[in-house]
C-alpha positions in Angstrom: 19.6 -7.9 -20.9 22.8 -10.1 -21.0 23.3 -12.0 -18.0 26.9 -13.4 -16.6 27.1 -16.8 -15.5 29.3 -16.9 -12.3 32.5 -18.8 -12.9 32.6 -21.3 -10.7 36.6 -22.6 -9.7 37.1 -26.1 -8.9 39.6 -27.4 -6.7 41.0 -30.8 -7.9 42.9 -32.5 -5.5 45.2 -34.9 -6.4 47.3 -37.6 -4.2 50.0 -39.8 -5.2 53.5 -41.4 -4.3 54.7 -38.7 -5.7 53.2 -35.7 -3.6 50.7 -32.9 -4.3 50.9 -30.7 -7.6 49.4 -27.4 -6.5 47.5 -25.3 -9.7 47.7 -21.7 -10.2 44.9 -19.8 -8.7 43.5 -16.2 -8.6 44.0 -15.4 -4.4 40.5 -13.6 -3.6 42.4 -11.7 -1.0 45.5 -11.3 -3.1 46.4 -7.4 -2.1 49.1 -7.6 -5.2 46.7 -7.9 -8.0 46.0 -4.9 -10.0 42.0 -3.2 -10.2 39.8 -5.3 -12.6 39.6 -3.3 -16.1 36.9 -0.9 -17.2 33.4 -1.1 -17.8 32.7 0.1 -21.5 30.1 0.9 -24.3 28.0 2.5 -21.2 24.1 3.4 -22.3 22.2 5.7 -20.0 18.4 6.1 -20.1 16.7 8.3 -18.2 14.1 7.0 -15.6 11.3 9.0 -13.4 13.6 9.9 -10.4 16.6 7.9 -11.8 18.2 5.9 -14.6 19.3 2.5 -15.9 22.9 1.9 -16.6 24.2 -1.0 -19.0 27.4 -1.2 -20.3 30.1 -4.4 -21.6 31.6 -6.2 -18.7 35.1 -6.4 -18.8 36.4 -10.1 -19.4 38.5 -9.7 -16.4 38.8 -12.8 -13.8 39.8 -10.3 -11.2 36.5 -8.8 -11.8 33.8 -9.2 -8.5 31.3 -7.0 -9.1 30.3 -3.3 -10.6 29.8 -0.3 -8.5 28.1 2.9 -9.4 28.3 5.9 -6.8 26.4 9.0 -7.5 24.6 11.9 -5.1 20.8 11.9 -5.1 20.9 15.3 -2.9 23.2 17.2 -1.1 25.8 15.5 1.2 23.7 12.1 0.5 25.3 9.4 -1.7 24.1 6.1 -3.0 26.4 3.3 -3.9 24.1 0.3 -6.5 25.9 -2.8 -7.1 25.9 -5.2 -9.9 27.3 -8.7 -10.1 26.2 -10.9 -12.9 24.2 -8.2 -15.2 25.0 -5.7 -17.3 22.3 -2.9 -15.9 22.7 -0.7 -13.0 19.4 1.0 -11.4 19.6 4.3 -9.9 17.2 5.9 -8.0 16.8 8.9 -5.9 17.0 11.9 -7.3 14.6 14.5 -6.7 15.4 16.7 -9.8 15.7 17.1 -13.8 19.5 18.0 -13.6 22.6 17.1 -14.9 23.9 14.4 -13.0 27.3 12.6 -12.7 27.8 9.1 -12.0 30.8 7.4 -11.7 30.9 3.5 -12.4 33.6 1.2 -10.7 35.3 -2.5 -11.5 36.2 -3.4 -8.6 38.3 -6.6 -7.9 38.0 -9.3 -5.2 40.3 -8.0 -3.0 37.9 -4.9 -3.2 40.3 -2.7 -5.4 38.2 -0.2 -7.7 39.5 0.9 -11.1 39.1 4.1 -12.2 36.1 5.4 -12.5 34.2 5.2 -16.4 32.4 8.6 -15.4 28.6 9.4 -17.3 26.1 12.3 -17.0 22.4 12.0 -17.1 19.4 13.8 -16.6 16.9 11.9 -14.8 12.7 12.2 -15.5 10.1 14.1 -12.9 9.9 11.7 -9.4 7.0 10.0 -9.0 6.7 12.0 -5.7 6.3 15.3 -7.7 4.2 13.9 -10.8 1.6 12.4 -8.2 1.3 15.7 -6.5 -0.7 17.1 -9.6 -3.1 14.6 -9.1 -3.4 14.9 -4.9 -6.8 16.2 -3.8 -7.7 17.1 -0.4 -11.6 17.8 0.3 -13.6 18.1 3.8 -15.6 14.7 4.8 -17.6 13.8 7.9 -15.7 14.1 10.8 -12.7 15.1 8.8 -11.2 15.2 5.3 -10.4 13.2 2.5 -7.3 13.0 0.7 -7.5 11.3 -3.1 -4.2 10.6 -5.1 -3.1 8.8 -8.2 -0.1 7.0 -8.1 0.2 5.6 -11.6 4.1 4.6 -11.0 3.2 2.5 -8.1 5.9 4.1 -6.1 6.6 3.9 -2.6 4.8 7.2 -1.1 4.3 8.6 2.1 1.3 10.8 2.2 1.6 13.4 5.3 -1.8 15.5 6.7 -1.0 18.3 9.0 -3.4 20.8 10.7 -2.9 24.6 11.7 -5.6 23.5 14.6 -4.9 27.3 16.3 -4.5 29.6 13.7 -0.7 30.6 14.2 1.1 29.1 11.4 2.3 26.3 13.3 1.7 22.9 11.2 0.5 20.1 13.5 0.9 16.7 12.4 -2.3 14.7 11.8 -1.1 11.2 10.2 1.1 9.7 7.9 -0.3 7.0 5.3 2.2 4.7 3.4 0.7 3.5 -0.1 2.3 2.3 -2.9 -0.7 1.7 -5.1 -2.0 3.2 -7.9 -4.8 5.3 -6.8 -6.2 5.6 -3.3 -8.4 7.3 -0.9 -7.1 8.4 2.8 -9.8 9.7 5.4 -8.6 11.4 9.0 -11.6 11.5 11.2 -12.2 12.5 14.7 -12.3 16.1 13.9 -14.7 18.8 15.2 -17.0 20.6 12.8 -14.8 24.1 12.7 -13.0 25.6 9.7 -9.3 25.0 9.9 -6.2 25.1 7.4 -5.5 22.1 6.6 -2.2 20.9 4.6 -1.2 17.6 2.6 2.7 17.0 0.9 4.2 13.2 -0.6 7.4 12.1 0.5 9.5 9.1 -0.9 12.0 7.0 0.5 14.7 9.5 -0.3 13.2 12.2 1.2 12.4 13.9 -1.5 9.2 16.2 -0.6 6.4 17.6 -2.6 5.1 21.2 -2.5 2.6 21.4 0.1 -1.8 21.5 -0.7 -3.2 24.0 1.7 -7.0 24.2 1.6 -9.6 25.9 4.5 -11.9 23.1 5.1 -15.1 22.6 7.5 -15.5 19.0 8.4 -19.3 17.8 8.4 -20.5 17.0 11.8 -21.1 13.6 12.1 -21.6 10.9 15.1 -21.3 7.2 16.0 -24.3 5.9 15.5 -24.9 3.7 19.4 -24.7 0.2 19.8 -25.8 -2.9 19.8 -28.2 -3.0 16.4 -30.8 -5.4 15.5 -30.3 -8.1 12.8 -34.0 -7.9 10.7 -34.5 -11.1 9.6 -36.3 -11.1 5.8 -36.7 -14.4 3.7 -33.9 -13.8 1.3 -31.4 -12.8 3.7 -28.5 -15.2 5.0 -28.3 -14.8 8.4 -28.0 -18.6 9.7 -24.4 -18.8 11.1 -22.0 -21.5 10.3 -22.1 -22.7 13.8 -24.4 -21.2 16.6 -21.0 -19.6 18.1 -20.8 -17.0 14.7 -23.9 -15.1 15.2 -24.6 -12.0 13.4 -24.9 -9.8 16.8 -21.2 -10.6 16.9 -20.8 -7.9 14.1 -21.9 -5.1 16.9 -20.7 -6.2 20.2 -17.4 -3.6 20.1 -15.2 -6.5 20.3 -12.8 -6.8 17.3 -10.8 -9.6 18.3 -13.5 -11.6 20.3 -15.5 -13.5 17.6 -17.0 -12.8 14.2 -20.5 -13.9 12.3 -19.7 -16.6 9.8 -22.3 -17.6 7.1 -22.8 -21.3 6.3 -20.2 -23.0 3.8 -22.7 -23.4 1.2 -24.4 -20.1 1.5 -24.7 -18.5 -2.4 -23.2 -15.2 -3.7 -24.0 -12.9 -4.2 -25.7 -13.0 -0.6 -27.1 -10.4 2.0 -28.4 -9.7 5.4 -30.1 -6.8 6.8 -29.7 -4.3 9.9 -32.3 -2.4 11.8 -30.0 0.6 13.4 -33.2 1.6 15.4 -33.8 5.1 14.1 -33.2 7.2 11.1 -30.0 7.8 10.5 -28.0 9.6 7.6 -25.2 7.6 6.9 -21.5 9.4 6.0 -19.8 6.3 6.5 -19.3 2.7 7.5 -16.1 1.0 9.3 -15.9 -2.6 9.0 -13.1 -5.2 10.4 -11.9 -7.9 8.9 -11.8 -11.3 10.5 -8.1 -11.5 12.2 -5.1 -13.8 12.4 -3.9 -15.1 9.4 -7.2 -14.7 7.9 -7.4 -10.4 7.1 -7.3 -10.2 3.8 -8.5 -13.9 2.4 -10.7 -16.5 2.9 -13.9 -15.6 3.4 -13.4 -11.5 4.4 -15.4 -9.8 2.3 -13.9 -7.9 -1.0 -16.8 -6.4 -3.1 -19.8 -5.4 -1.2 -23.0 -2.6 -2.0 -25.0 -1.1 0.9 -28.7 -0.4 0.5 -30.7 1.6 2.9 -34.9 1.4 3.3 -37.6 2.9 5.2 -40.4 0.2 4.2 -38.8 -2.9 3.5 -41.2 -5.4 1.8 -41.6 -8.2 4.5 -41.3 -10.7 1.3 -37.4 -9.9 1.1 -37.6 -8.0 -2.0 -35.6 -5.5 -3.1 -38.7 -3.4 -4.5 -38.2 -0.5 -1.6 -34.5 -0.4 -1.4 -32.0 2.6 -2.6 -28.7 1.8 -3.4 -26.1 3.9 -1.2 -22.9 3.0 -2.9 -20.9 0.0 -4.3 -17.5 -0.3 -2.4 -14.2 -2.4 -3.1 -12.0 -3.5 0.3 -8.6 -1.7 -0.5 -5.2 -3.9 0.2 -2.3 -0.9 1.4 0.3 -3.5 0.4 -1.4 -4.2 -3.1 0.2 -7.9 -2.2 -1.5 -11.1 -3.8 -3.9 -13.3 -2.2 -2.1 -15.4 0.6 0.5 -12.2 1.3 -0.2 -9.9 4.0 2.3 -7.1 5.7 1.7 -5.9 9.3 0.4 -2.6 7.4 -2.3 -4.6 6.0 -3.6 -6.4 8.9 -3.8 -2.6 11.1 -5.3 -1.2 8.4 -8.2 -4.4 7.6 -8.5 -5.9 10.7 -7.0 -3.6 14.3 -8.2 -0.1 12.9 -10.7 -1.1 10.3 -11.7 0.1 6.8 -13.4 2.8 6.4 -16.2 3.2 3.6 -17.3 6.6 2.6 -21.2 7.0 1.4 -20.2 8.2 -2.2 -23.4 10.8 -1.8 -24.8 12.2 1.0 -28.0 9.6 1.0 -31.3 10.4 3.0 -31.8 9.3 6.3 -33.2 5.7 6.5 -33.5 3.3 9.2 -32.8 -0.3 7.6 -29.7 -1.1 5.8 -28.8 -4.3 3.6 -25.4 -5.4 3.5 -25.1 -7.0 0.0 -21.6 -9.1 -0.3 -20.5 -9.8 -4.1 -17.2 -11.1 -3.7 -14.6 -12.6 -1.1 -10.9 -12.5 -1.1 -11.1 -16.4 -1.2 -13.6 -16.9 -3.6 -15.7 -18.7 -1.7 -19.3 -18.7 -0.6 -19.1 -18.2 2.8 -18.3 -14.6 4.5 -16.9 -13.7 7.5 -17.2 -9.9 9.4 -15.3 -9.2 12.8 -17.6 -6.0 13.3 -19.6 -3.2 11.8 -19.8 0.1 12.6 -21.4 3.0 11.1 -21.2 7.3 11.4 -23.5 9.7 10.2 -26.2 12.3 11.4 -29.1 11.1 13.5 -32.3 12.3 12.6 
């Protein structure tokens, strides 16, 4: 990509006996001055949704900047400027038609030339290639929705409900993504058959077709508070300070303390949970430690859950199943050290939801096995714990 230094004018100001000489300039308000020349040589190439524009800027001091104007739908126009490359990016369009777009000079006193005018024919939206890939399946409590999202784009994924059986779509939830692949739940649901109905949306509005399916939600139930921490000889279960306890994980109180491991606790490390009865597990919630802490530090990233009716009272892992492996999921997909609002309602105020890939057998004990954290570190740190399933 060529890139155009700005020209930067000096002012030289000279004093003397004789007076002040004043220079010739170019007036950035000057309403006289003619439009800046054309853009030439212009190059399309076609985009998912859009395009990229480069062309030869004009070597035209009058010259600001480089407009292109073009209608993504309807009635709805989008206006991209450039001022020091040579490349144009348009977005937008929800179709595989002939577009025109024109392309402006425009001057600094804001007088366009005439338009260079080009036609192109932009590739499928993401919005539309991802719907191919959109599944929407009943879970416990509710349903599941799985996408891919190879693009990255921005998406909005939108659940509705036909709760009575009269064609009216209800709204259930929107999720906002823009990562690659994902996994949405909607719980709270009773266990009756109902339509159900997912679509994507971008940020231009451009909308999907819609995925209707009849689904039954599993019946499934919170399993009652408080648990009991079983303490085996492997496990880690001595708190940093006597204030992090691991009963802090199921005391219902989010934002009211965590349990925090020792600093020089080892990884991968693991404690384990007496729930009290047997219970089949659908799925587990946890919350991430809050503040400026949700997503980093010691949170946990990478994490397996093993359930047991006759744990050895050595600590061994002889009489334990493994229930599923499970990653923590970042909405934002930002690095470490970068959060949005998004992200800390989804880790830490509402909680992420991990779904038992299997329905497992019921079992009483669980271990909680942590691999990873977001900050590397030894030490983990878990706001709360909850758990759903059928109780046996």
């Amino acid at each position: 990509m060529k890139i155009l230094l700005p020209i930067l004018a000096g002012i030289i100001l000279l004093t003397g006996s004789s007076g002040c000489k004043e220079e010739a300039r170019l007036d950035h308000f000057n309403g006289a001055l003619d439009a800046p020349a054309q853009v030439t040589n212009v190059q399309v190439t076609s985009t998912p949704g859009g395009a990229f524009l480069t062309y030869d800027i004009p070597k035209d001091p009058k010259l600001s900047y480089v407009k292109a104007v073009y209608e993504i739908q309807e009635g709805v126009k989008e206006a991209k400027a450039s001022i020091y490359t040579d490349t144009l990016t348009l977005a937008g369009y929800g179709d595989t038609s002939l577009h025109e777009v024109k392309i402006y000079s425009v001057g600094r006193n804001e007088k366009m030339s005439q338009p260079v005018v080009v036609k192109l024919k932009p590739k499928v939206a993401p919005v539309y290639t991802s719907f191919d890939s959109l599944k929407l399946d009943a879970a416990f409590g509710g349903v599941k929705i799985r996408f891919q999202n190879p693009l990255a784009a921005n998406l909005a994924v939108v659940l509705m409900a036909d709760t009575l059986n009269n064609g009216v779509w209800i709204p259930l939830n929107t999720f906002y993504t823009k990562a690659p692949a994902g996994v949405f739940s909607y719980r709270g649901l009773p266990a009756k058959n109902m339509k159900f109905a997912v679509y994507l949306r971008d940020r231009w509005n451009n909308k999907s077709e819609m995925l209707v399916r009849s689904l039954t939600p599993l019946f499934e139930e919170k399993v009652p508070k408080p648990f009991k921490a079983l303490i085996l000889p492997s496990d880690e279960t001595i708190p940093v300070e006597a204030g992090y306890p691991m009963e802090r994980m199921w005391d219902d109180k989010v934002d009211q303390g965590i349990f925090a491991t020792r600093h020089n606790s080892a990884t991968p490390q693991w404690f384990t949970i007496d729930l009290g009865t047997k219970i089949v597990i659908s799925r587990m919630k946890m919350h991430q430690r809050g503040e400026s802490y949700t997503y980093t530090g010691s949170n946990v990233k990478a994490f397996e859950l093993w359930g047991s009716n006759e744990p050895d009272a050595d600590g061994s892992w002889s009489k334990w199943t493994l229930l599923g492996s499970f990653k923590s999921y970042k909405p934002s997909g930002l690095p470490l050290g970068k959060t949005t609002a998004e992200d800390f309602d989804y880790g830490h105020t509402k909680g992420e939801d991990f779904d038992m890939p299997d329905i497992p057998k019921a079992y009483r004990y669980y271990r909680f096995k942590t691999l990873a954290t977001y900050g590397g570190g030894p030490q983990i740190t878990i706001a709360e714990l909850s758990f759903w399933g059928q109780i046996k």
